[in-house]
KOLVEX-673976 format. One record per residue: residue in three letters; residue number from 1; x, y, z of N, C-alpha, C in turn. Coordinates in steps of 0.05 Angstrom, whole numbers, padded with zeros to 5 digits. Each point is the difference from the previous one (the first is absolute). Layout:
<drendos>
drendo r:ALA; k:NUM; n.east:X; n.north:Y; n.up:Z; ca.east:X; ca.north:Y; ca.up:Z; c.east:X; c.north:Y; c.up:Z
...
</drendos>
This chain:
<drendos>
drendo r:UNK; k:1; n.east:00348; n.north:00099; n.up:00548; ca.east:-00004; ca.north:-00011; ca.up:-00027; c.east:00025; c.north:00007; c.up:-00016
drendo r:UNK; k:2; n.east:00009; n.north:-00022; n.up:-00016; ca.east:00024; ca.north:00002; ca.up:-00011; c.east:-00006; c.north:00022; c.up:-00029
drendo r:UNK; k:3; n.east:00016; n.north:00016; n.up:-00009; ca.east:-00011; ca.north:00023; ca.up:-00020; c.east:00026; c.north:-00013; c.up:-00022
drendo r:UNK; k:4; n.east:-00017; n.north:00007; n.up:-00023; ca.east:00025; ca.north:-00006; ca.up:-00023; c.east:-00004; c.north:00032; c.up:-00012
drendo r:UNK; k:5; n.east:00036; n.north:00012; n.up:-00010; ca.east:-00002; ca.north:00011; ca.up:-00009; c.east:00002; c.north:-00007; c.up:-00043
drendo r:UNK; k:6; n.east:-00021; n.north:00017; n.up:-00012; ca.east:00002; ca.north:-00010; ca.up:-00032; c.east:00015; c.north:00022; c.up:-00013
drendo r:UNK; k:7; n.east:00010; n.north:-00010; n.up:-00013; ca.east:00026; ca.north:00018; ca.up:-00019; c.east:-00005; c.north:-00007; c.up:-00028
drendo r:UNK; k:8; n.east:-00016; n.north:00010; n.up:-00016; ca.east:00000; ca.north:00005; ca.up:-00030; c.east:00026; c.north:-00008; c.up:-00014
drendo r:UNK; k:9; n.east:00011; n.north:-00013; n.up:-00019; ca.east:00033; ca.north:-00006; ca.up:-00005; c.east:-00014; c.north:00006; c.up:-00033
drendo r:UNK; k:10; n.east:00000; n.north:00024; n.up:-00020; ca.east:-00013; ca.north:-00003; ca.up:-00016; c.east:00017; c.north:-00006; c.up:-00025
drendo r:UNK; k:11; n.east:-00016; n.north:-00019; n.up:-00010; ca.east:00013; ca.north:-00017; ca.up:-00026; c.east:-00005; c.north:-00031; c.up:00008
drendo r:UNK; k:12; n.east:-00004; n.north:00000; n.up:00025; ca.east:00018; ca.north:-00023; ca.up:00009; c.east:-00029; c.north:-00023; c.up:00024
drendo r:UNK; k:13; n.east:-00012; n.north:00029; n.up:00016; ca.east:-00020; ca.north:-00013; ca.up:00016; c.east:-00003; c.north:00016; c.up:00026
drendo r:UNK; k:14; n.east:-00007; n.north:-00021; n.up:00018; ca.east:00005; ca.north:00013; ca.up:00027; c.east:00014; c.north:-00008; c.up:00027
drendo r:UNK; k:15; n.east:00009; n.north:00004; n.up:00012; ca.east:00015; ca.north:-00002; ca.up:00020; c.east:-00018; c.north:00003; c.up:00026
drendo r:UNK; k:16; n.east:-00006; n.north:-00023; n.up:00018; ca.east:-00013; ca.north:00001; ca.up:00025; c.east:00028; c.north:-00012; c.up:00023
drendo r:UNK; k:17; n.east:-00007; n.north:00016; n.up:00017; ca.east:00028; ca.north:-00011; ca.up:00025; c.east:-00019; c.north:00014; c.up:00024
drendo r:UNK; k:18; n.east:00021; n.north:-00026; n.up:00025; ca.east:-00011; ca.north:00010; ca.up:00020; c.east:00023; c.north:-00009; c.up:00025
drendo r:UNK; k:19; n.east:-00007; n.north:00019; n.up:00021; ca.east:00022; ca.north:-00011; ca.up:00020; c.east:-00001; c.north:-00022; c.up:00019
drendo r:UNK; k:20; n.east:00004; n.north:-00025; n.up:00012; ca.east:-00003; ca.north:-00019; ca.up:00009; c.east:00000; c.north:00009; c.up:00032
drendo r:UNK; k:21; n.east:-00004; n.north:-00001; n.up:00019; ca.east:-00003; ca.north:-00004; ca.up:00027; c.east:00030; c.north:-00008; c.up:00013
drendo r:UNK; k:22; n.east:00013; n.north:-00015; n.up:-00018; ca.east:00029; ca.north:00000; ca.up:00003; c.east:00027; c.north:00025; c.up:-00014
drendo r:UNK; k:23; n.east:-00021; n.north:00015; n.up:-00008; ca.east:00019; ca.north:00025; ca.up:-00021; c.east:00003; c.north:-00006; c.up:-00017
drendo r:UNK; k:24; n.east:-00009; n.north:-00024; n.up:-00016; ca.east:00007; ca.north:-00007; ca.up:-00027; c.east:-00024; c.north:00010; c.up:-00023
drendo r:UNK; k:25; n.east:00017; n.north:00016; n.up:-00020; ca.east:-00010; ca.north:00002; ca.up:-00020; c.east:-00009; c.north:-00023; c.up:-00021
drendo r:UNK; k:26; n.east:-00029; n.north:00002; n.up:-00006; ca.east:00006; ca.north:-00023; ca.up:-00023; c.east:-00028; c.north:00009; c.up:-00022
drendo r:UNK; k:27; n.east:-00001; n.north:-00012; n.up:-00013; ca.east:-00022; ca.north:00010; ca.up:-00023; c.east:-00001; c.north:-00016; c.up:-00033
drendo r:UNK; k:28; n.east:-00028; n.north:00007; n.up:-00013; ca.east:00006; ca.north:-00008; ca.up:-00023; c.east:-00009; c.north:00021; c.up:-00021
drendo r:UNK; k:29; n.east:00015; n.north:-00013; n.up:-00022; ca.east:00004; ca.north:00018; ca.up:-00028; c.east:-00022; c.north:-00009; c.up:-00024
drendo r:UNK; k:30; n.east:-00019; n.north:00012; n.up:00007; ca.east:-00024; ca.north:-00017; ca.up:-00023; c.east:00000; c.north:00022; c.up:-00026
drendo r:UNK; k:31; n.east:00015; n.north:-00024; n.up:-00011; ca.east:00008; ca.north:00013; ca.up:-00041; c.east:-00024; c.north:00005; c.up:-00012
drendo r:UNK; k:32; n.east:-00008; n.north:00016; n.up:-00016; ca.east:-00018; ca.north:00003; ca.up:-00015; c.east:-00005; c.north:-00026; c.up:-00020
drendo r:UNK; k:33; n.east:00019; n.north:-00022; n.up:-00007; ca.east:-00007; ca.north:-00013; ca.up:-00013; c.east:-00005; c.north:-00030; c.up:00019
drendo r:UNK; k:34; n.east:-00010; n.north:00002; n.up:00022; ca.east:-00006; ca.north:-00016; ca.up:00021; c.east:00022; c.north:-00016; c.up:00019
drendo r:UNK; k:35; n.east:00021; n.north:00001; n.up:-00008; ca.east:00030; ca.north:-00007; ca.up:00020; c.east:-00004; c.north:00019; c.up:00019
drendo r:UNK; k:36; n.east:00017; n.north:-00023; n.up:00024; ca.east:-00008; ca.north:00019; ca.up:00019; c.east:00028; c.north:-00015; c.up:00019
drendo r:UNK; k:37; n.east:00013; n.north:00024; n.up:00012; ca.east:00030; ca.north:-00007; ca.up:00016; c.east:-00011; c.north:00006; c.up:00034
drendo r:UNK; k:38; n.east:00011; n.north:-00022; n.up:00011; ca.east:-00007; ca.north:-00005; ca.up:00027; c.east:00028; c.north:00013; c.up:00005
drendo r:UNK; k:39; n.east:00009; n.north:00019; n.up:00020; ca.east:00022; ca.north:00017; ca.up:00012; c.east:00004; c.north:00006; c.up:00021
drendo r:UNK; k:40; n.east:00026; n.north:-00012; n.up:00012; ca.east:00007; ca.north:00011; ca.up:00024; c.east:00025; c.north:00016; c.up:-00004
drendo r:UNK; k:41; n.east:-00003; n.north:00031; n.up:00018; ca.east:00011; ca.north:00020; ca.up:-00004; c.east:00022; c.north:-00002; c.up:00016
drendo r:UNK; k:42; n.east:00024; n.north:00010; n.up:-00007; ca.east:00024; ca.north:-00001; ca.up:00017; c.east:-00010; c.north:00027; c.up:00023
drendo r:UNK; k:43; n.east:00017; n.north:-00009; n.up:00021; ca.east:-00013; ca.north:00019; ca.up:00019; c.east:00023; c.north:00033; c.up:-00004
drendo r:UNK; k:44; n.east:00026; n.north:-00004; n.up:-00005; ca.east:00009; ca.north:00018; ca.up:-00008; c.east:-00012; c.north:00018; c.up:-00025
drendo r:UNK; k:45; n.east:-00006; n.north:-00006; n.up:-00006; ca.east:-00007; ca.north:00018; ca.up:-00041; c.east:-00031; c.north:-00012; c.up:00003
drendo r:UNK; k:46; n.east:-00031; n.north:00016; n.up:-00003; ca.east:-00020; ca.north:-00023; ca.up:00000; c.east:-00006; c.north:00004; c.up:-00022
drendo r:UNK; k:47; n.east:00013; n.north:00015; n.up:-00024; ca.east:-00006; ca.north:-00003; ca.up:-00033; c.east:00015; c.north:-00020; c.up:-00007
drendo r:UNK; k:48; n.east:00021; n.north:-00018; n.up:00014; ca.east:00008; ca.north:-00025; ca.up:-00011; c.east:00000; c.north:-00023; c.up:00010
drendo r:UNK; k:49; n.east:-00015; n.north:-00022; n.up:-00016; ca.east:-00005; ca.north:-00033; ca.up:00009; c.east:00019; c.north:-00004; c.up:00013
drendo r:UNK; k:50; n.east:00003; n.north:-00019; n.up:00020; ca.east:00012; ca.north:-00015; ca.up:00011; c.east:-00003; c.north:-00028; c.up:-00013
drendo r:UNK; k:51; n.east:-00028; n.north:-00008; n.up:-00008; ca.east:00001; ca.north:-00031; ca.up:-00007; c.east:-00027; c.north:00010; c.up:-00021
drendo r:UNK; k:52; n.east:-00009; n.north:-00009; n.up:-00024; ca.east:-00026; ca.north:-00002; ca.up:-00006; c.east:-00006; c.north:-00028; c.up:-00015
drendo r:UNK; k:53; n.east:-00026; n.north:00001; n.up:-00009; ca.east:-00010; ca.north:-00027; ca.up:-00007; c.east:-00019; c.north:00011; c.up:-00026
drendo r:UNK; k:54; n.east:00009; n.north:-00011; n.up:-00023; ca.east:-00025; ca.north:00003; ca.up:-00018; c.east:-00017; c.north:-00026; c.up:-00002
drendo r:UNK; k:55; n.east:-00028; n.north:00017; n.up:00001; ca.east:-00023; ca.north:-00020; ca.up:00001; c.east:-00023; c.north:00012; c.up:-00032
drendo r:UNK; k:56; n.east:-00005; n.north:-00022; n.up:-00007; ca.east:-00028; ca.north:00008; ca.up:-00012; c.east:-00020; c.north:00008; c.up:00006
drendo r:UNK; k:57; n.east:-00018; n.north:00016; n.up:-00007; ca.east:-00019; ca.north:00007; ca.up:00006; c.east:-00027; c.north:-00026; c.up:00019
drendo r:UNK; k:58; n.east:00002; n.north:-00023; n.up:-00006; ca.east:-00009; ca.north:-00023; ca.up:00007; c.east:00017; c.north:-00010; c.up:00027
drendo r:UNK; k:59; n.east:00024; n.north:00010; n.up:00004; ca.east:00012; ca.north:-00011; ca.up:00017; c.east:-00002; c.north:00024; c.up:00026
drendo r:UNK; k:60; n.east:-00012; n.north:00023; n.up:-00007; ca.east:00012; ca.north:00023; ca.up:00019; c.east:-00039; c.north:00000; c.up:00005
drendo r:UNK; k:61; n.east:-00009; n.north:-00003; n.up:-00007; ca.east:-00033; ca.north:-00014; ca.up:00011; c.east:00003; c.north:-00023; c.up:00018
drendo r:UNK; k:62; n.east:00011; n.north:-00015; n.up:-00004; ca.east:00006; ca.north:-00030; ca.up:00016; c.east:00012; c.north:00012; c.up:00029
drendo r:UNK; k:63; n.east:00019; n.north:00006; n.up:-00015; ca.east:00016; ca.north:00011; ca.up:00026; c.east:-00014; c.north:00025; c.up:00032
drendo r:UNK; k:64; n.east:-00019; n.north:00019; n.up:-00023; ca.east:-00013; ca.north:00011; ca.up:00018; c.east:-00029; c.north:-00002; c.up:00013
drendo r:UNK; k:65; n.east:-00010; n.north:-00028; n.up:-00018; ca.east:-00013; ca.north:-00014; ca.up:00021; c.east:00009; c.north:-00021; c.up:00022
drendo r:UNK; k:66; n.east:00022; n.north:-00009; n.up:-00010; ca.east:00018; ca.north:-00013; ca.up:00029; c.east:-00001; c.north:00007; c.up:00033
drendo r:UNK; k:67; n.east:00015; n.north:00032; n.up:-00012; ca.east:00000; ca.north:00020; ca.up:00010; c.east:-00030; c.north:00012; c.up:00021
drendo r:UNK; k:68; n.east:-00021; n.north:-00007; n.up:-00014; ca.east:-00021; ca.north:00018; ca.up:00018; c.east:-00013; c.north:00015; c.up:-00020
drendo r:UNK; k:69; n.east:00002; n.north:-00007; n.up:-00024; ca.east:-00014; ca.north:00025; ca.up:-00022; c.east:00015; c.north:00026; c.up:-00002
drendo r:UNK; k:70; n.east:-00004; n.north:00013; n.up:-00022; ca.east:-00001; ca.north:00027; ca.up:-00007; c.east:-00015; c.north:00025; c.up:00020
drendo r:UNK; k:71; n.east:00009; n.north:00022; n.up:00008; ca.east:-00007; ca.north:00013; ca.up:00005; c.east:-00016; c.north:00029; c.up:-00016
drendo r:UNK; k:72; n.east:00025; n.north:-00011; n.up:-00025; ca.east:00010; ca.north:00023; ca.up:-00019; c.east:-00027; c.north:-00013; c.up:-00033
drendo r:UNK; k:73; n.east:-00011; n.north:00017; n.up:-00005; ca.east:-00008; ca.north:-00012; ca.up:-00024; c.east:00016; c.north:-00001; c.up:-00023
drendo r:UNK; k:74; n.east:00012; n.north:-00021; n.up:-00016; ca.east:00019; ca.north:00003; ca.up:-00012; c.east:-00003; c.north:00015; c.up:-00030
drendo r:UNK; k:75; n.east:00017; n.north:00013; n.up:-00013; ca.east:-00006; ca.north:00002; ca.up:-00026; c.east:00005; c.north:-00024; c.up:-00018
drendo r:UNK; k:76; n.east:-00018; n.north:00006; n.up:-00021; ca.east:-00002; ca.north:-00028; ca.up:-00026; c.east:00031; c.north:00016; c.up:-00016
drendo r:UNK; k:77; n.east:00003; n.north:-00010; n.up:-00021; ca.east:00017; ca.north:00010; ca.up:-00018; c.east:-00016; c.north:00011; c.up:-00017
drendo r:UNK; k:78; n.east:-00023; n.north:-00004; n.up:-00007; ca.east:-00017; ca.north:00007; ca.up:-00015; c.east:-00022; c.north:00028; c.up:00022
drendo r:UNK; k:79; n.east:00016; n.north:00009; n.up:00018; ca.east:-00016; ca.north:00018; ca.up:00019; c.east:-00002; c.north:00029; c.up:-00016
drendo r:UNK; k:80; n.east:-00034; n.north:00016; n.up:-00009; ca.east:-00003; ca.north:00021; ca.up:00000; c.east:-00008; c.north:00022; c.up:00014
drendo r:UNK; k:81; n.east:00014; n.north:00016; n.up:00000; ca.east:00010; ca.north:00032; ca.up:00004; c.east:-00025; c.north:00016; c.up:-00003
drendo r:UNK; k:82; n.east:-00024; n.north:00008; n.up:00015; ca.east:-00012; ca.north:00025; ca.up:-00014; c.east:-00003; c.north:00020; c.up:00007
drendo r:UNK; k:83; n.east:00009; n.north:00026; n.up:-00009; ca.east:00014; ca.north:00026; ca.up:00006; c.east:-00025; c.north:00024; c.up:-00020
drendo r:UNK; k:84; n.east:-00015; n.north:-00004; n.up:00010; ca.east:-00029; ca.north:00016; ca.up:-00017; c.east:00008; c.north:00002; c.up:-00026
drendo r:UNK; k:85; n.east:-00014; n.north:-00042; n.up:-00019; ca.east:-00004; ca.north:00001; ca.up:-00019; c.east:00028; c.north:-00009; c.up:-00009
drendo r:UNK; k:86; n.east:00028; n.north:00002; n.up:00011; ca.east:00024; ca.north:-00011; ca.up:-00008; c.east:00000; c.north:-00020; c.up:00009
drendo r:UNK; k:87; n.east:00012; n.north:-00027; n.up:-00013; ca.east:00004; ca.north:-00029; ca.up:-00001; c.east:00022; c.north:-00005; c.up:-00002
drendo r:UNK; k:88; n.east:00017; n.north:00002; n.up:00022; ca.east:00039; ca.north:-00022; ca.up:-00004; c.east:-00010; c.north:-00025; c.up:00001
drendo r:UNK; k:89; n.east:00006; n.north:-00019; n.up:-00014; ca.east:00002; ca.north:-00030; ca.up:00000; c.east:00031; c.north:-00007; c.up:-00008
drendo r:UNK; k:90; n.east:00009; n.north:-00030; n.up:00015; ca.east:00014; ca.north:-00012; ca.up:-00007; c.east:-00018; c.north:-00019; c.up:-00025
drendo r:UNK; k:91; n.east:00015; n.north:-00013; n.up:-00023; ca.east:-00016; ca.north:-00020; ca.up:-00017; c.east:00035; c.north:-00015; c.up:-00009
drendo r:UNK; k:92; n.east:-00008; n.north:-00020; n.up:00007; ca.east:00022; ca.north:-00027; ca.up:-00013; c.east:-00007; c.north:00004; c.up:-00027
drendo r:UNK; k:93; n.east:00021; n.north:-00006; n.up:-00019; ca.east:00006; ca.north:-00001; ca.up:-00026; c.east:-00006; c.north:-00024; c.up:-00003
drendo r:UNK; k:94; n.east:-00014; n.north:-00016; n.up:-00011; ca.east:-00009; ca.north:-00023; ca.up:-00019; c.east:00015; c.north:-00012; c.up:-00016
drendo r:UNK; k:95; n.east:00009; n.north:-00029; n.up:-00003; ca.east:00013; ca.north:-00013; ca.up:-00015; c.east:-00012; c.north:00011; c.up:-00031
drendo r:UNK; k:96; n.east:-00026; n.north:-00007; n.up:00006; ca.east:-00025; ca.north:00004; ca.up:-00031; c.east:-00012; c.north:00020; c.up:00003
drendo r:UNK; k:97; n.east:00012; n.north:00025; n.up:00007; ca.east:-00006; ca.north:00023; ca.up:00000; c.east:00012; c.north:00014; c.up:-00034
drendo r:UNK; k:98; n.east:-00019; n.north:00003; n.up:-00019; ca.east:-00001; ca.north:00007; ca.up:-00028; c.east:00027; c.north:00027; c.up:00008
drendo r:UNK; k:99; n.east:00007; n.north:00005; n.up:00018; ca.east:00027; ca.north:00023; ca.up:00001; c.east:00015; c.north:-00008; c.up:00010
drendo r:UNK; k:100; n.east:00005; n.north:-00022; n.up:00001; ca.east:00025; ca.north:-00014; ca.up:00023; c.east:00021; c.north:00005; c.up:-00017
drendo r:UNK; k:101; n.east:00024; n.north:00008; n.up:00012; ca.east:00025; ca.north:00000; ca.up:-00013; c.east:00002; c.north:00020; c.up:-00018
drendo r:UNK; k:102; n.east:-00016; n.north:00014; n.up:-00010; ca.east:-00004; ca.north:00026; ca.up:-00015; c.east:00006; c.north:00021; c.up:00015
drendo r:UNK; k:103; n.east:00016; n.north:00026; n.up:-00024; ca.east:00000; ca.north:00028; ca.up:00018; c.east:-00022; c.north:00015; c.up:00010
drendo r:UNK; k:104; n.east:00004; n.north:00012; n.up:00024; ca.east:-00018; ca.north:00014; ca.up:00008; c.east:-00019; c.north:00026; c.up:-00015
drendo r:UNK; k:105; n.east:00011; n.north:-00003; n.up:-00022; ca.east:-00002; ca.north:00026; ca.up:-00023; c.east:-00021; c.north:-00007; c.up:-00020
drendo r:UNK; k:106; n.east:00019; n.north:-00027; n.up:-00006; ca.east:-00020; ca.north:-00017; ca.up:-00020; c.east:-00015; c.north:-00011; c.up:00004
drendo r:UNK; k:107; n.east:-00008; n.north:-00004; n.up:00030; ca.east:-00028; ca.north:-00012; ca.up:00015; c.east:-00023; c.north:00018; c.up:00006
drendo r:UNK; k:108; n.east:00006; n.north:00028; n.up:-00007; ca.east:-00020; ca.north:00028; ca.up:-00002; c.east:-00026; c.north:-00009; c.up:00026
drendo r:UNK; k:109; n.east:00004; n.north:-00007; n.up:00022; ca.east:-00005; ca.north:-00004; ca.up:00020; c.east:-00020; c.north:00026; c.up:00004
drendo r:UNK; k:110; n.east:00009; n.north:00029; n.up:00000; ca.east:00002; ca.north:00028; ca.up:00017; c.east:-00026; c.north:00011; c.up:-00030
drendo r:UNK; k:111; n.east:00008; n.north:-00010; n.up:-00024; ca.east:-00020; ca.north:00002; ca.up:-00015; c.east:-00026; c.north:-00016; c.up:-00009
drendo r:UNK; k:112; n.east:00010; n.north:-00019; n.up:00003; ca.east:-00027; ca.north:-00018; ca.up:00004; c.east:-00022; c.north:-00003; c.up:00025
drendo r:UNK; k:113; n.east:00018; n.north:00004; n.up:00017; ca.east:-00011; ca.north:-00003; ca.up:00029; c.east:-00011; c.north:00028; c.up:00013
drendo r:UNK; k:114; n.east:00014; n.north:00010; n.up:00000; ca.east:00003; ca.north:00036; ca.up:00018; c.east:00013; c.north:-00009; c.up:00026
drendo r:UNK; k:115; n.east:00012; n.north:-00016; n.up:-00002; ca.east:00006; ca.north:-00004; ca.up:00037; c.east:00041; c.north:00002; c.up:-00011
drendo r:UNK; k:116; n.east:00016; n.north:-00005; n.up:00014; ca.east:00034; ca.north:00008; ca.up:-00001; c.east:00006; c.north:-00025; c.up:00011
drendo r:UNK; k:117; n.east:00016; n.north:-00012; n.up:-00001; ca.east:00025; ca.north:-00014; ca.up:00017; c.east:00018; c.north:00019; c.up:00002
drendo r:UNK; k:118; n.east:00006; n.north:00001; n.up:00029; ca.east:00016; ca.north:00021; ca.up:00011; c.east:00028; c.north:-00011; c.up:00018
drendo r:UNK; k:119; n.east:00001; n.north:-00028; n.up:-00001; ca.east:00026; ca.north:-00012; ca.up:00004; c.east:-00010; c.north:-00035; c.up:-00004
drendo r:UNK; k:120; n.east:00023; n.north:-00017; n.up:-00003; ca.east:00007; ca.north:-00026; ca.up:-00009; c.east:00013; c.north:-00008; c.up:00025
drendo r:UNK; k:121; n.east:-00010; n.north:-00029; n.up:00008; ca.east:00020; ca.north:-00006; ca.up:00021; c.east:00008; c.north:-00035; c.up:-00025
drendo r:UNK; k:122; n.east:00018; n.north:00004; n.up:00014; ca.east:00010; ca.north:-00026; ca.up:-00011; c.east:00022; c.north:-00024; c.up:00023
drendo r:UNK; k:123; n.east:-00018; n.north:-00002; n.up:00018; ca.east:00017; ca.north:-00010; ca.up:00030; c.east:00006; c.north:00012; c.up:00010
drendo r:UNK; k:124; n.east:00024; n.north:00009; n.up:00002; ca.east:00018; ca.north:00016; ca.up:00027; c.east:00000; c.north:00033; c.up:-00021
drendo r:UNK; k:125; n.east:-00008; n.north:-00011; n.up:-00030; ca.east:00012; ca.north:00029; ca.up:-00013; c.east:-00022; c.north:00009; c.up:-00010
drendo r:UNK; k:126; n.east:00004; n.north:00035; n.up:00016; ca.east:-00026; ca.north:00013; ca.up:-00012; c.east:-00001; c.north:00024; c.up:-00023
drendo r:UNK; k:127; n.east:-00006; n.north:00000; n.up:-00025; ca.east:-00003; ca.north:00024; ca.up:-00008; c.east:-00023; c.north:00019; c.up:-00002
drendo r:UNK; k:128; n.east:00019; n.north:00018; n.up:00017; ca.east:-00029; ca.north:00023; ca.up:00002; c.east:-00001; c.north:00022; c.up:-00026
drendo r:UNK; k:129; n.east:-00019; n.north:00005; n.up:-00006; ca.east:-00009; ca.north:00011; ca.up:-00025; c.east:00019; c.north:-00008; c.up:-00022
drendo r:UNK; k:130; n.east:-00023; n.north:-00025; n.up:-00012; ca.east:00012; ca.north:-00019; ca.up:-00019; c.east:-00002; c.north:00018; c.up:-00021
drendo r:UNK; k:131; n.east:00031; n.north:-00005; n.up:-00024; ca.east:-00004; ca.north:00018; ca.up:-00024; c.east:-00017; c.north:-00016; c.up:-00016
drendo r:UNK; k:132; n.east:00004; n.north:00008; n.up:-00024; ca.east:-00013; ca.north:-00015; ca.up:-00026; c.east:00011; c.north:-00033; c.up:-00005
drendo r:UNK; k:133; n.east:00021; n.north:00000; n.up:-00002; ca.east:00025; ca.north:-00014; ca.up:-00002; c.east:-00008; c.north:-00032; c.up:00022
drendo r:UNK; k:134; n.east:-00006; n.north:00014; n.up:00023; ca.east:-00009; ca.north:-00020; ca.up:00021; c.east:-00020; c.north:-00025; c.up:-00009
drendo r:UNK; k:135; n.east:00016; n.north:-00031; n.up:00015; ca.east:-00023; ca.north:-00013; ca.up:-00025; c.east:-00015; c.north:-00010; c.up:00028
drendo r:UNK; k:136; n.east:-00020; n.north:-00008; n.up:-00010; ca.east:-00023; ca.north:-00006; ca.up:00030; c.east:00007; c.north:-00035; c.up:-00005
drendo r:UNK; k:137; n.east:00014; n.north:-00008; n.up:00013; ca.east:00014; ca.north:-00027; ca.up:00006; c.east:-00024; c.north:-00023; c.up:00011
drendo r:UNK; k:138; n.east:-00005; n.north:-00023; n.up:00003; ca.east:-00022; ca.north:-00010; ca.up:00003; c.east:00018; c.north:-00011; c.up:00032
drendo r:UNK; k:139; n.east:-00027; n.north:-00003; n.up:00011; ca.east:00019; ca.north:-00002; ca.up:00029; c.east:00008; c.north:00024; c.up:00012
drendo r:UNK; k:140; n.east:-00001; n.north:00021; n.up:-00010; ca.east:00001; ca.north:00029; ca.up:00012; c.east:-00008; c.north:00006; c.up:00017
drendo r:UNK; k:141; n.east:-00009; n.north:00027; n.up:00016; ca.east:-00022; ca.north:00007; ca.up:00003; c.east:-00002; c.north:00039; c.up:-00004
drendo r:UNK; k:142; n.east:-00026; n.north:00006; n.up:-00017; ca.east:-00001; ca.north:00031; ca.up:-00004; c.east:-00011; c.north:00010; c.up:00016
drendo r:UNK; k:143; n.east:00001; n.north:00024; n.up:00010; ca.east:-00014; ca.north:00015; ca.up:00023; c.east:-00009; c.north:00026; c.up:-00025
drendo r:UNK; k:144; n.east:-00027; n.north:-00008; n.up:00003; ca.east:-00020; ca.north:00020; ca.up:-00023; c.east:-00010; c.north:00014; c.up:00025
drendo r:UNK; k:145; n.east:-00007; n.north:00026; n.up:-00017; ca.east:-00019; ca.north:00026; ca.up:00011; c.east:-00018; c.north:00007; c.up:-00023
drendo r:UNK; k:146; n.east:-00027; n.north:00001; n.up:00017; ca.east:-00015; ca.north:00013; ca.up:-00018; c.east:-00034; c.north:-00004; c.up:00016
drendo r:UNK; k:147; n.east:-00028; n.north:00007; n.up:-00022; ca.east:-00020; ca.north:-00008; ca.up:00009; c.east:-00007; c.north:-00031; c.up:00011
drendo r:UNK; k:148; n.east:-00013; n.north:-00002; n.up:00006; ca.east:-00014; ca.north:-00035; ca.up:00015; c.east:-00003; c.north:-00011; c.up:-00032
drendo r:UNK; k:149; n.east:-00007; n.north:00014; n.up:-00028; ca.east:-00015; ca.north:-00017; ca.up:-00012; c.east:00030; c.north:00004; c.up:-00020
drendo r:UNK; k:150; n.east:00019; n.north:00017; n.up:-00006; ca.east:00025; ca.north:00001; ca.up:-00011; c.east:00016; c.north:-00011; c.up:00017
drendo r:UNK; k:151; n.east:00003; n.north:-00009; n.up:00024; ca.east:00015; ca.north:-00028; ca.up:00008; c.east:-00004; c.north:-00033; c.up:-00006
drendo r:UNK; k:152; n.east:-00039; n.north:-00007; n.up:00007; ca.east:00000; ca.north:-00013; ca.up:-00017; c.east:00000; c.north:-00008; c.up:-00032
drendo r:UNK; k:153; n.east:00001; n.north:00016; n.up:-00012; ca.east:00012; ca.north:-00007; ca.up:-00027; c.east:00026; c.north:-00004; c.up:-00001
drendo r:UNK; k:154; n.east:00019; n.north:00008; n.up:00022; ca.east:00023; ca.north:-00006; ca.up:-00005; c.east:00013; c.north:-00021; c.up:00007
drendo r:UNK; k:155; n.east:-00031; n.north:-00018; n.up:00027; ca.east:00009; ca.north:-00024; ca.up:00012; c.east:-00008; c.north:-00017; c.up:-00028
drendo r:UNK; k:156; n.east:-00020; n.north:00007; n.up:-00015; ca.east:-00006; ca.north:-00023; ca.up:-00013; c.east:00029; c.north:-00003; c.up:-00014
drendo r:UNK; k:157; n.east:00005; n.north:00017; n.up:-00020; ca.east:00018; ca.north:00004; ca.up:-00013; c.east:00030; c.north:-00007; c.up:00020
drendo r:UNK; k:158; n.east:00013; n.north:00002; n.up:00022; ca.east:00022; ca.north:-00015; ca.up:00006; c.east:-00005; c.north:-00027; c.up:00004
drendo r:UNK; k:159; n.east:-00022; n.north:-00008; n.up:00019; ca.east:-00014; ca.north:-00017; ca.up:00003; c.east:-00023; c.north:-00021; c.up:00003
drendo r:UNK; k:160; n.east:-00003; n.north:-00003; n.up:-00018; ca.east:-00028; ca.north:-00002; ca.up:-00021; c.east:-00009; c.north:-00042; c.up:00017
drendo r:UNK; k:161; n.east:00020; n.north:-00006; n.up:00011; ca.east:-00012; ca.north:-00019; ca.up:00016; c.east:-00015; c.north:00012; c.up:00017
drendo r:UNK; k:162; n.east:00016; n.north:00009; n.up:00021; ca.east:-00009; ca.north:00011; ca.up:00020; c.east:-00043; c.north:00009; c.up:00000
drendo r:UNK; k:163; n.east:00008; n.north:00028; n.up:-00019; ca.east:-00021; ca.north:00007; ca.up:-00012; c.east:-00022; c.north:-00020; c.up:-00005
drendo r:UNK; k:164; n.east:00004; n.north:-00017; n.up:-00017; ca.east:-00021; ca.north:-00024; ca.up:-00011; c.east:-00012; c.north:-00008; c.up:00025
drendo r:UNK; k:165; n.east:00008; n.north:-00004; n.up:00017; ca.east:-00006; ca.north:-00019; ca.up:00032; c.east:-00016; c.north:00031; c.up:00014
</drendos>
């Protein structure tokens, strides 16, 4: 049975690879914000691509039913964490999210809510432990900590579509 090894990449997602029957390394990179890089590993260095492919999250489903299905259950971007009573969530920032584009200070998130944003990704760029200053960008995504019921207040509040549904 073919074994994938998973590698945590934190900020960023996770890293699944596995070795081919021919010695080839290859694997994919499933982002917390649902991108996901199809990779084949140079056989010299296997921390560096030789070739990759970015796919959407829609496309890296397609592809791995092509394939034969999933083996792996995948994470959502929206996947929670529970650590007795602690809640990590990823939550997308909302176009019509009443804090979009506002500082993280002046959005009193940590006081209204009880829950933290504890880093900002913003594509490829992540800031971990966002200051005050930090503005929660729409199209973002925040990685909150806190209770089940102080995360959702914080989904409504980044994303208050989402929430409504």
């Amino acid at each position: 049975m073919t074994e994938f090894v998973e590698t945590p990449i934190p900020g960023l997602g996770v890293r699944y690879t596995m070795t081919t029957r021919s010695d080839r390394a290859v694997g994919v990179v499933i982002h917390h914000t649902g991108r996901r890089d199809l990779v084949v590993y140079d056989r010299a260095d296997p921390d560096a691509a030789e070739a990759s492919v970015e796919l959407t999250e829609e496309e890296g489903r397609a592809l791995g039913d092509l394939l034969g299905g999933s083996r792996i259950v995948e994470r959502l971007s929206d996947l929670t964490h529970h650590i007795e009573g602690l809640v990590i969530e990823w939550i997308r920032i909302d176009d019509d999210a009443p804090v979009a584009g506002i500082a993280l200070a002046e959005a009193e998130i940590r006081a209204d809510t009880g829950a933290s944003v504890v880093a900002l990704v913003h594509g490829e760029d992540v800031v971990p432990a966002p200051g005050g200053d930090d503005r929660l960008t729409p199209g973002a995504t925040a990685v909150v900590v806190g209770s089940t019921e102080s995360v959702e207040a914080v989904r409504a509040i980044l994303a208050p579509s989402a929430s409504a549904s």
